[in-house]
Chimera marker file (.cmm) of the C-alpha trace (Angstrom):
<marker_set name="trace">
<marker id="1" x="100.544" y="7.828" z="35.340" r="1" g="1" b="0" radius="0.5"/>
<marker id="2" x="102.971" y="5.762" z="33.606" r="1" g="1" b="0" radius="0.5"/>
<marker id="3" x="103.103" y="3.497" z="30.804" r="1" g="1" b="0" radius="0.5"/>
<marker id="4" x="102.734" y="0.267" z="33.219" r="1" g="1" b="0" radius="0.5"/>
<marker id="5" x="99.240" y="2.238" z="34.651" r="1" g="1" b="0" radius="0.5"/>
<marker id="6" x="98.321" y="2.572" z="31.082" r="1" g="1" b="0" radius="0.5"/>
<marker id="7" x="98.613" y="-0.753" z="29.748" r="1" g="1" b="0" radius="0.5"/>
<marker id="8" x="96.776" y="-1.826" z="33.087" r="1" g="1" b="0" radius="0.5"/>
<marker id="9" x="93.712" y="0.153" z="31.943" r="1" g="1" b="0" radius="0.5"/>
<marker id="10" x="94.202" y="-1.135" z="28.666" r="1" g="1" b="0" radius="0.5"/>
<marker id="11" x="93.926" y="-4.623" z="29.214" r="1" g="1" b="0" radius="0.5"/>
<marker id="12" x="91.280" y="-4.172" z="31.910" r="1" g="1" b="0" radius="0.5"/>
<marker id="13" x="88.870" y="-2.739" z="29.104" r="1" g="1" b="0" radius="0.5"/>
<marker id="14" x="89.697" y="-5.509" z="27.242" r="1" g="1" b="0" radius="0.5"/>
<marker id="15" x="87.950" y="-7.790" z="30.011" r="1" g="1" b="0" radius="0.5"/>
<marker id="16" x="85.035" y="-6.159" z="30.671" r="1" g="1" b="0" radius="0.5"/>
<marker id="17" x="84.175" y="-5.775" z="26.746" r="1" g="1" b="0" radius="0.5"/>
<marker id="18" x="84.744" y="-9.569" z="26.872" r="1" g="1" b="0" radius="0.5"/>
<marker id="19" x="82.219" y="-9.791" z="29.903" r="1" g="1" b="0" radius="0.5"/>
<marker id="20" x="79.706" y="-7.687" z="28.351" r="1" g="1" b="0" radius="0.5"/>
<marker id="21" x="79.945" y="-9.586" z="25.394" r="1" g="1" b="0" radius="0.5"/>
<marker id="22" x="79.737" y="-13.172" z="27.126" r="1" g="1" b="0" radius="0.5"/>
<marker id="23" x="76.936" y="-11.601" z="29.069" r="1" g="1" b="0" radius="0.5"/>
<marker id="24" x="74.644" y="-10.013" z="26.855" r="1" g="1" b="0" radius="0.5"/>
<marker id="25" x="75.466" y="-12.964" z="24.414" r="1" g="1" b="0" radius="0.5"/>
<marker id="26" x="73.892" y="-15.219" z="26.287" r="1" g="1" b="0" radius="0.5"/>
<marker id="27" x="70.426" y="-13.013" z="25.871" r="1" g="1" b="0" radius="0.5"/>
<marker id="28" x="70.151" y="-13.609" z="22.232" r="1" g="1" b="0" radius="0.5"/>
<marker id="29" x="69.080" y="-12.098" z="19.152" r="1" g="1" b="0" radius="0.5"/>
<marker id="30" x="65.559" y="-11.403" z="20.209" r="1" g="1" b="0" radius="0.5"/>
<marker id="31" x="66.860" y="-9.071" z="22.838" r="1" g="1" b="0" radius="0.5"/>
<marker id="32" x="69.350" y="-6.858" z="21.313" r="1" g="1" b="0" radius="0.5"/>
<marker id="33" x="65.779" y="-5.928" z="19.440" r="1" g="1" b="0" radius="0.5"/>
<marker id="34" x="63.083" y="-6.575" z="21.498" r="1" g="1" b="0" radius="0.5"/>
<marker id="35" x="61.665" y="-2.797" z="22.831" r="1" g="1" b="0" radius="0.5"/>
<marker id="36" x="62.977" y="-1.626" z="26.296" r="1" g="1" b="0" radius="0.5"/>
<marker id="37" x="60.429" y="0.768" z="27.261" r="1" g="1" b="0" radius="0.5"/>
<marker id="38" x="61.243" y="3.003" z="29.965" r="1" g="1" b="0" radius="0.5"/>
<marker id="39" x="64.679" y="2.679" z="29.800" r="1" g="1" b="0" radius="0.5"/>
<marker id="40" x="65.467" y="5.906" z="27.174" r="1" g="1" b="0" radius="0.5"/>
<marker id="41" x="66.596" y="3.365" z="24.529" r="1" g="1" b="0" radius="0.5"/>
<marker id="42" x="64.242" y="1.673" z="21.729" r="1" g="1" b="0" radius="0.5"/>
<marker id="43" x="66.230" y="-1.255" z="22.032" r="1" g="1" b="0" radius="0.5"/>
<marker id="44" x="69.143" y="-2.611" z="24.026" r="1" g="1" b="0" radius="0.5"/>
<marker id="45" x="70.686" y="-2.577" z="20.764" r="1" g="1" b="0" radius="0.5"/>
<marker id="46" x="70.541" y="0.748" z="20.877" r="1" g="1" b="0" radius="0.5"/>
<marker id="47" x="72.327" y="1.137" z="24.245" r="1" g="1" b="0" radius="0.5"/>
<marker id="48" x="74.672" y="-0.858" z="22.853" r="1" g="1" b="0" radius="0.5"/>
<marker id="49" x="75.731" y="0.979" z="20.229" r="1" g="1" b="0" radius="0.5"/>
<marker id="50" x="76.211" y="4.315" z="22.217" r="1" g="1" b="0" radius="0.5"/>
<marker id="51" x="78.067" y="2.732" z="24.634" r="1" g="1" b="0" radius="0.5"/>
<marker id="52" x="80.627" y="1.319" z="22.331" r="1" g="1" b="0" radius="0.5"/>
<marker id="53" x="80.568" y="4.779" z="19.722" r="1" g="1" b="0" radius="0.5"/>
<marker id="54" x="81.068" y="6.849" z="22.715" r="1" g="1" b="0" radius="0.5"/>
<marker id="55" x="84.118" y="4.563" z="23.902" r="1" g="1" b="0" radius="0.5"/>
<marker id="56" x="85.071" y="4.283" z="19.965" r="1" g="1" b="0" radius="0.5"/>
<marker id="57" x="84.954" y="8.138" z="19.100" r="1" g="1" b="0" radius="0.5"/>
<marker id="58" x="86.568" y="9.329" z="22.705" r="1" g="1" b="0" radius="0.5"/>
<marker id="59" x="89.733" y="6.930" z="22.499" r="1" g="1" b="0" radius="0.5"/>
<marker id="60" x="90.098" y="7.923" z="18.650" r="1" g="1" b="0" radius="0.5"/>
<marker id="61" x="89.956" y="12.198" z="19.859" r="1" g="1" b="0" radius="0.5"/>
<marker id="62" x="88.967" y="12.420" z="23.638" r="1" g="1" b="0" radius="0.5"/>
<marker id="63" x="88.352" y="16.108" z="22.613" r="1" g="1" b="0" radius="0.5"/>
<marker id="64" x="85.388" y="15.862" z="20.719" r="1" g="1" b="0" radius="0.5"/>
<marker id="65" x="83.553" y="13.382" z="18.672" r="1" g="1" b="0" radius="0.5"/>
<marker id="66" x="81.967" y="13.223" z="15.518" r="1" g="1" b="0" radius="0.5"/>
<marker id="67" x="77.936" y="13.039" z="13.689" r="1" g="1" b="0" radius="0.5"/>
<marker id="68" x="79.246" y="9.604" z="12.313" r="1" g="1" b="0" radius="0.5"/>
<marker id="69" x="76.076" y="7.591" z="12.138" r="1" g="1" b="0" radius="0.5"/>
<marker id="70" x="75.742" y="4.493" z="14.511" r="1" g="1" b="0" radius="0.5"/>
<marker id="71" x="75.214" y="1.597" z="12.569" r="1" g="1" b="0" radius="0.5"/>
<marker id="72" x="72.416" y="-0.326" z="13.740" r="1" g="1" b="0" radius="0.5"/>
<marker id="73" x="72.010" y="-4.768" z="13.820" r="1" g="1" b="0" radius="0.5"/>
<marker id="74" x="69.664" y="-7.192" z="14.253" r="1" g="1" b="0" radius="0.5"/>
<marker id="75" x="71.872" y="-10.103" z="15.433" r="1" g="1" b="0" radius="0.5"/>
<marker id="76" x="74.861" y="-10.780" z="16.635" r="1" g="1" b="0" radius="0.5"/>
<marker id="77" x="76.012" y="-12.751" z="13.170" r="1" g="1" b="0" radius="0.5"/>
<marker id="78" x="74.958" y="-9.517" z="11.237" r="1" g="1" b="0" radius="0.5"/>
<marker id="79" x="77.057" y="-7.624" z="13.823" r="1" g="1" b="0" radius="0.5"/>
<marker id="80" x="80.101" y="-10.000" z="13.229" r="1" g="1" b="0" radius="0.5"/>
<marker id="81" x="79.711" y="-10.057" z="9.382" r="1" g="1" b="0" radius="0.5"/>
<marker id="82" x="79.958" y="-5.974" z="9.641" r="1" g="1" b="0" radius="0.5"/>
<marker id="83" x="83.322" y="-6.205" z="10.704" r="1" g="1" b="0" radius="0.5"/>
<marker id="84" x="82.541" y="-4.557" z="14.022" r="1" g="1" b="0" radius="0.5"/>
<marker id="85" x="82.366" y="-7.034" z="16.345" r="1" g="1" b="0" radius="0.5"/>
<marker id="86" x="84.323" y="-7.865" z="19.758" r="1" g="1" b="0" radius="0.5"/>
<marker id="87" x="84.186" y="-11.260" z="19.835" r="1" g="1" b="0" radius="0.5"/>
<marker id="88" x="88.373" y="-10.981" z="19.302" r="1" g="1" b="0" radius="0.5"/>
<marker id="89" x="88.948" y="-8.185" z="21.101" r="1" g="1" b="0" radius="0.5"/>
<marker id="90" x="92.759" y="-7.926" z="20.093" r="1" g="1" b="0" radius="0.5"/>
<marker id="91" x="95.553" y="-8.008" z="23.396" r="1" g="1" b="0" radius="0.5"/>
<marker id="92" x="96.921" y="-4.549" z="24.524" r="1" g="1" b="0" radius="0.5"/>
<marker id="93" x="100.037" y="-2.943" z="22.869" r="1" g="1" b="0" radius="0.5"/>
<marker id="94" x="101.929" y="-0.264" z="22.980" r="1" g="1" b="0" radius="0.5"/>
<marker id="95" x="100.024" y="1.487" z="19.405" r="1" g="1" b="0" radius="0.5"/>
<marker id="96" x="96.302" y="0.750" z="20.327" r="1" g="1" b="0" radius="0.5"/>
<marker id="97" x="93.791" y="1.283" z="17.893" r="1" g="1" b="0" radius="0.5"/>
<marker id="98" x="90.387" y="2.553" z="18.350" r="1" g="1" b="0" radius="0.5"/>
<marker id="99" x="88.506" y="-0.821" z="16.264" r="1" g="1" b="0" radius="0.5"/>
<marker id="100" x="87.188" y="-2.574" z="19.413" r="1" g="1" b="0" radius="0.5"/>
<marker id="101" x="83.560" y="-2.130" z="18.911" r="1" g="1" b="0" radius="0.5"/>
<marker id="102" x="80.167" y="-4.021" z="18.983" r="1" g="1" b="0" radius="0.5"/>
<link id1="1" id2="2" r="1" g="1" b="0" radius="0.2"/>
<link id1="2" id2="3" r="1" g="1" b="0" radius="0.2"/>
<link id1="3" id2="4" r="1" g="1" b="0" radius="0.2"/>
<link id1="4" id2="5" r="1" g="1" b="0" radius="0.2"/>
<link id1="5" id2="6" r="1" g="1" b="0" radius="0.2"/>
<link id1="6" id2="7" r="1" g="1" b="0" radius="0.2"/>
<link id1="7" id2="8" r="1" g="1" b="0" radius="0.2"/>
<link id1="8" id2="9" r="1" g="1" b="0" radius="0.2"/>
<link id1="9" id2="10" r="1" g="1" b="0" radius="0.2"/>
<link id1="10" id2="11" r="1" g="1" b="0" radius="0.2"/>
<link id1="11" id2="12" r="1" g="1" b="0" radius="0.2"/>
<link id1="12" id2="13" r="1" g="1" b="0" radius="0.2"/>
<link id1="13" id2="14" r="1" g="1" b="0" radius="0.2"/>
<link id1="14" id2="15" r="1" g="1" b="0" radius="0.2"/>
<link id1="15" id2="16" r="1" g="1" b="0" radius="0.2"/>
<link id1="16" id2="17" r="1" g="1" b="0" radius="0.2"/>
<link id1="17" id2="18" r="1" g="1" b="0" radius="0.2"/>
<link id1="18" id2="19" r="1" g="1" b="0" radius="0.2"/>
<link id1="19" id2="20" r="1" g="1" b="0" radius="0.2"/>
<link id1="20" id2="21" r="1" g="1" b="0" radius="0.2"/>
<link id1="21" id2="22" r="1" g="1" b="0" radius="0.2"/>
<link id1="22" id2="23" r="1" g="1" b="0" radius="0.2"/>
<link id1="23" id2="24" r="1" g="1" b="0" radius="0.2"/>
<link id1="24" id2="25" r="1" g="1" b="0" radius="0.2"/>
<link id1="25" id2="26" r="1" g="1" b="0" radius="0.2"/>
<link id1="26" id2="27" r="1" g="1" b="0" radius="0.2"/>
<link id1="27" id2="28" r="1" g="1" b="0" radius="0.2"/>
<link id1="28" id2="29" r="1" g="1" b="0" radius="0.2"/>
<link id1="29" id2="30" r="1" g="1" b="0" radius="0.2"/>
<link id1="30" id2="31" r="1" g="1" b="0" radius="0.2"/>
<link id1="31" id2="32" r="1" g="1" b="0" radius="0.2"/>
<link id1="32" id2="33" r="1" g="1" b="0" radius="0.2"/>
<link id1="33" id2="34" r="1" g="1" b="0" radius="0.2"/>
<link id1="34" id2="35" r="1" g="1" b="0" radius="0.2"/>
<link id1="35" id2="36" r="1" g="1" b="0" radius="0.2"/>
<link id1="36" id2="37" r="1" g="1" b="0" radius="0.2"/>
<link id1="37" id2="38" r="1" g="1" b="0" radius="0.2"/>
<link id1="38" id2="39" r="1" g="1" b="0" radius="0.2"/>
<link id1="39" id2="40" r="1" g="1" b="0" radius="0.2"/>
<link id1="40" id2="41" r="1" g="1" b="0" radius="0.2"/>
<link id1="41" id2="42" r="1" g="1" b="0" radius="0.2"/>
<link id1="42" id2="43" r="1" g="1" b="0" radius="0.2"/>
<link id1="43" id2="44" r="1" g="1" b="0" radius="0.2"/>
<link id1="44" id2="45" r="1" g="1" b="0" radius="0.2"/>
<link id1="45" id2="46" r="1" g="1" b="0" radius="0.2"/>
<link id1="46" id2="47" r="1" g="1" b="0" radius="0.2"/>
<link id1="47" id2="48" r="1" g="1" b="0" radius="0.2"/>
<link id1="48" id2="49" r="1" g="1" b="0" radius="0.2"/>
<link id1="49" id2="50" r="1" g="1" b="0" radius="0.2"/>
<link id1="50" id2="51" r="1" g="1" b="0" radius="0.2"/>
<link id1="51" id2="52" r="1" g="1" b="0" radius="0.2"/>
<link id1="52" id2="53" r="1" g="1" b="0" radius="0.2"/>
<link id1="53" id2="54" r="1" g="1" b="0" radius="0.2"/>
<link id1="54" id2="55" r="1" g="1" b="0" radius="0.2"/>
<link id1="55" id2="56" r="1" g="1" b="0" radius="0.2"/>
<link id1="56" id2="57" r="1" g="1" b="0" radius="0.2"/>
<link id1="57" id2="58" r="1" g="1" b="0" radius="0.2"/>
<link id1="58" id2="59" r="1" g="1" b="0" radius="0.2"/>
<link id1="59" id2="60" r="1" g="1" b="0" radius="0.2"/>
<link id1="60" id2="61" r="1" g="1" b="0" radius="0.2"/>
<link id1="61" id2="62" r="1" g="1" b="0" radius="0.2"/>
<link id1="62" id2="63" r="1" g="1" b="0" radius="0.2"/>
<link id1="63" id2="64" r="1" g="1" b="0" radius="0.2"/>
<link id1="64" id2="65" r="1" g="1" b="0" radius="0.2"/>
<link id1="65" id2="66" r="1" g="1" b="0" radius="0.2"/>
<link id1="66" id2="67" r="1" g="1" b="0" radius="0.2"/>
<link id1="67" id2="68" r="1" g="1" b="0" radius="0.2"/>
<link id1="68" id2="69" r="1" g="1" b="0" radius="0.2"/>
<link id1="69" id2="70" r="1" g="1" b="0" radius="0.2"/>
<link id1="70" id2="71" r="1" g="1" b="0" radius="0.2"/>
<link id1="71" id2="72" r="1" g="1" b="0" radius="0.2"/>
<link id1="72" id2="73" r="1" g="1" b="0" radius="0.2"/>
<link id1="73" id2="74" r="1" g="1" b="0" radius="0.2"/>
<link id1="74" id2="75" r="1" g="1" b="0" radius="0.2"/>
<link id1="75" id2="76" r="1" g="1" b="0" radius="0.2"/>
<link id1="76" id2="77" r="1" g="1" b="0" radius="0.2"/>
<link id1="77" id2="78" r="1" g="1" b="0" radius="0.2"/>
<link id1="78" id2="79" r="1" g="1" b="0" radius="0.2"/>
<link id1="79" id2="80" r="1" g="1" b="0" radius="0.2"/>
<link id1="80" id2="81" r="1" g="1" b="0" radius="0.2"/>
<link id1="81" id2="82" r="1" g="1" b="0" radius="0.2"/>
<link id1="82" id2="83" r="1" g="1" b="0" radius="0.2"/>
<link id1="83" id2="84" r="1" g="1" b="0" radius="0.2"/>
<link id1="84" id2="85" r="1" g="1" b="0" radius="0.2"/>
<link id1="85" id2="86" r="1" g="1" b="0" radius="0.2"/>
<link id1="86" id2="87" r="1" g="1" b="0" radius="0.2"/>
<link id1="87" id2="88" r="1" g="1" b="0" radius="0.2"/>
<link id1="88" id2="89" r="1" g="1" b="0" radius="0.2"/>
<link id1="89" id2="90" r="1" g="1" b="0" radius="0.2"/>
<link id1="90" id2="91" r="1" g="1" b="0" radius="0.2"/>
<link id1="91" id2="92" r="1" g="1" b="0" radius="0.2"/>
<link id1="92" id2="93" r="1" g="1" b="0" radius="0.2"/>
<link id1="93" id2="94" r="1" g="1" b="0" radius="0.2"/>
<link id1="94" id2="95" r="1" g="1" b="0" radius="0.2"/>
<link id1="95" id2="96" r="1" g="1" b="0" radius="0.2"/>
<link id1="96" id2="97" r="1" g="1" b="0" radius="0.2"/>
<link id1="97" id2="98" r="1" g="1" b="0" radius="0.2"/>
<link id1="98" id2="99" r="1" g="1" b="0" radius="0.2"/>
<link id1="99" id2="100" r="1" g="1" b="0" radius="0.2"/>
<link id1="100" id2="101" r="1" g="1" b="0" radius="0.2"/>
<link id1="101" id2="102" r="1" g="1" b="0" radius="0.2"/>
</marker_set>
Protein backbone atom coordinates (compact mmCIF):
# COMPACT_ATOMS: atom_id res chain seq x y z
CA UNK A 1 0.00 0.00 0.00
CA UNK A 2 1.32 3.31 -0.70
CA UNK A 3 1.01 6.68 0.54
CA UNK A 4 -1.70 7.63 -2.32
CA UNK A 5 -3.83 4.25 -0.86
CA UNK A 6 -3.37 5.76 2.49
CA UNK A 7 -4.53 9.14 2.13
CA UNK A 8 -7.52 7.48 0.13
CA UNK A 9 -8.57 5.70 3.34
CA UNK A 10 -7.94 8.71 5.13
CA UNK A 11 -10.18 10.96 3.56
CA UNK A 12 -12.81 8.26 3.04
CA UNK A 13 -13.16 8.05 6.99
CA UNK A 14 -13.45 11.48 6.96
CA UNK A 15 -16.85 11.08 4.91
CA UNK A 16 -18.49 8.58 6.53
CA UNK A 17 -17.85 10.28 10.13
CA UNK A 18 -19.46 13.26 8.34
CA UNK A 19 -22.45 10.92 7.25
CA UNK A 20 -22.88 9.44 10.53
CA UNK A 21 -22.87 12.66 11.98
CA UNK A 22 -25.44 14.32 9.43
CA UNK A 23 -27.38 11.16 9.99
CA UNK A 24 -27.73 10.53 13.47
CA UNK A 25 -27.96 14.42 13.82
CA UNK A 26 -30.95 14.58 12.38
CA UNK A 27 -32.41 12.09 15.33
CA UNK A 28 -31.91 14.54 18.04
CA UNK A 29 -31.07 14.84 21.53
CA UNK A 30 -33.80 12.63 22.81
CA UNK A 31 -32.27 9.74 20.98
CA UNK A 32 -28.67 9.70 21.66
CA UNK A 33 -30.48 8.98 25.32
CA UNK A 34 -33.56 7.46 24.91
CA UNK A 35 -33.05 3.40 26.02
CA UNK A 36 -32.37 0.92 23.11
CA UNK A 37 -33.39 -2.23 24.59
CA UNK A 38 -32.31 -5.24 22.92
CA UNK A 39 -29.71 -3.85 21.12
CA UNK A 40 -26.61 -4.55 23.92
CA UNK A 41 -26.31 -0.76 24.42
CA UNK A 42 -28.29 1.42 27.17
CA UNK A 43 -28.36 4.08 24.82
CA UNK A 44 -27.34 4.85 21.26
CA UNK A 45 -25.16 7.17 22.97
CA UNK A 46 -23.53 4.53 24.19
CA UNK A 47 -22.86 2.85 20.81
CA UNK A 48 -21.67 5.88 19.92
CA UNK A 49 -19.10 6.31 22.05
CA UNK A 50 -17.50 2.78 21.51
CA UNK A 51 -17.56 3.16 18.10
CA UNK A 52 -15.62 6.34 18.00
CA UNK A 53 -13.07 5.19 21.32
CA UNK A 54 -12.42 2.05 19.52
CA UNK A 55 -11.55 4.04 16.17
CA UNK A 56 -9.82 6.80 18.59
CA UNK A 57 -7.61 4.33 20.74
CA UNK A 58 -6.72 1.85 17.57
CA UNK A 59 -5.42 4.76 15.18
CA UNK A 60 -3.50 6.33 18.31
CA UNK A 61 -1.68 2.34 19.04
CA UNK A 62 -3.42 -0.30 16.74
CA UNK A 63 -1.65 -2.70 19.21
CA UNK A 64 -3.60 -2.33 22.13
CA UNK A 65 -5.80 0.17 23.74
CA UNK A 66 -6.25 1.62 26.93
CA UNK A 67 -9.03 1.58 30.38
CA UNK A 68 -9.43 5.38 29.48
CA UNK A 69 -12.98 6.04 30.53
CA UNK A 70 -15.58 6.93 27.74
CA UNK A 71 -17.00 10.08 28.43
CA UNK A 72 -20.58 10.02 28.29
CA UNK A 73 -23.30 13.22 26.80
CA UNK A 74 -26.59 14.10 26.79
CA UNK A 75 -26.73 16.31 23.66
CA UNK A 76 -25.05 17.04 20.92
CA UNK A 77 -24.20 20.88 22.25
CA UNK A 78 -22.76 19.21 25.48
CA UNK A 79 -20.82 16.93 23.09
CA UNK A 80 -19.50 20.01 21.08
CA UNK A 81 -18.74 22.14 24.21
CA UNK A 82 -16.44 18.96 25.40
CA UNK A 83 -14.19 19.55 22.73
CA UNK A 84 -14.87 16.16 21.21
CA UNK A 85 -17.00 16.65 18.60
CA UNK A 86 -16.86 15.92 14.65
CA UNK A 87 -18.80 18.42 13.40
CA UNK A 88 -15.17 19.79 11.72
CA UNK A 89 -13.73 16.81 11.08
CA UNK A 90 -10.27 18.35 9.95
CA UNK A 91 -9.04 17.37 5.92
CA UNK A 92 -6.42 14.51 5.62
CA UNK A 93 -2.61 15.19 5.85
CA UNK A 94 0.30 13.67 5.77
CA UNK A 95 0.74 13.81 10.16
CA UNK A 96 -2.88 12.70 11.13
CA UNK A 97 -3.90 12.93 14.51
CA UNK A 98 -6.06 10.67 16.41
CA UNK A 99 -8.77 13.85 17.74
CA UNK A 100 -11.65 12.97 15.37
CA UNK A 101 -14.16 11.82 17.82
CA UNK A 102 -17.89 12.18 18.84
Amino acid sequence: MDRAAIEELFTFTDYSWREHERVIRRLGDEKLTEPAPGSGWPALRDALAHVNWAYVRWLADPAGTTDEPVERVTSWAELEASGSACATTPAPTSTRSATTSW
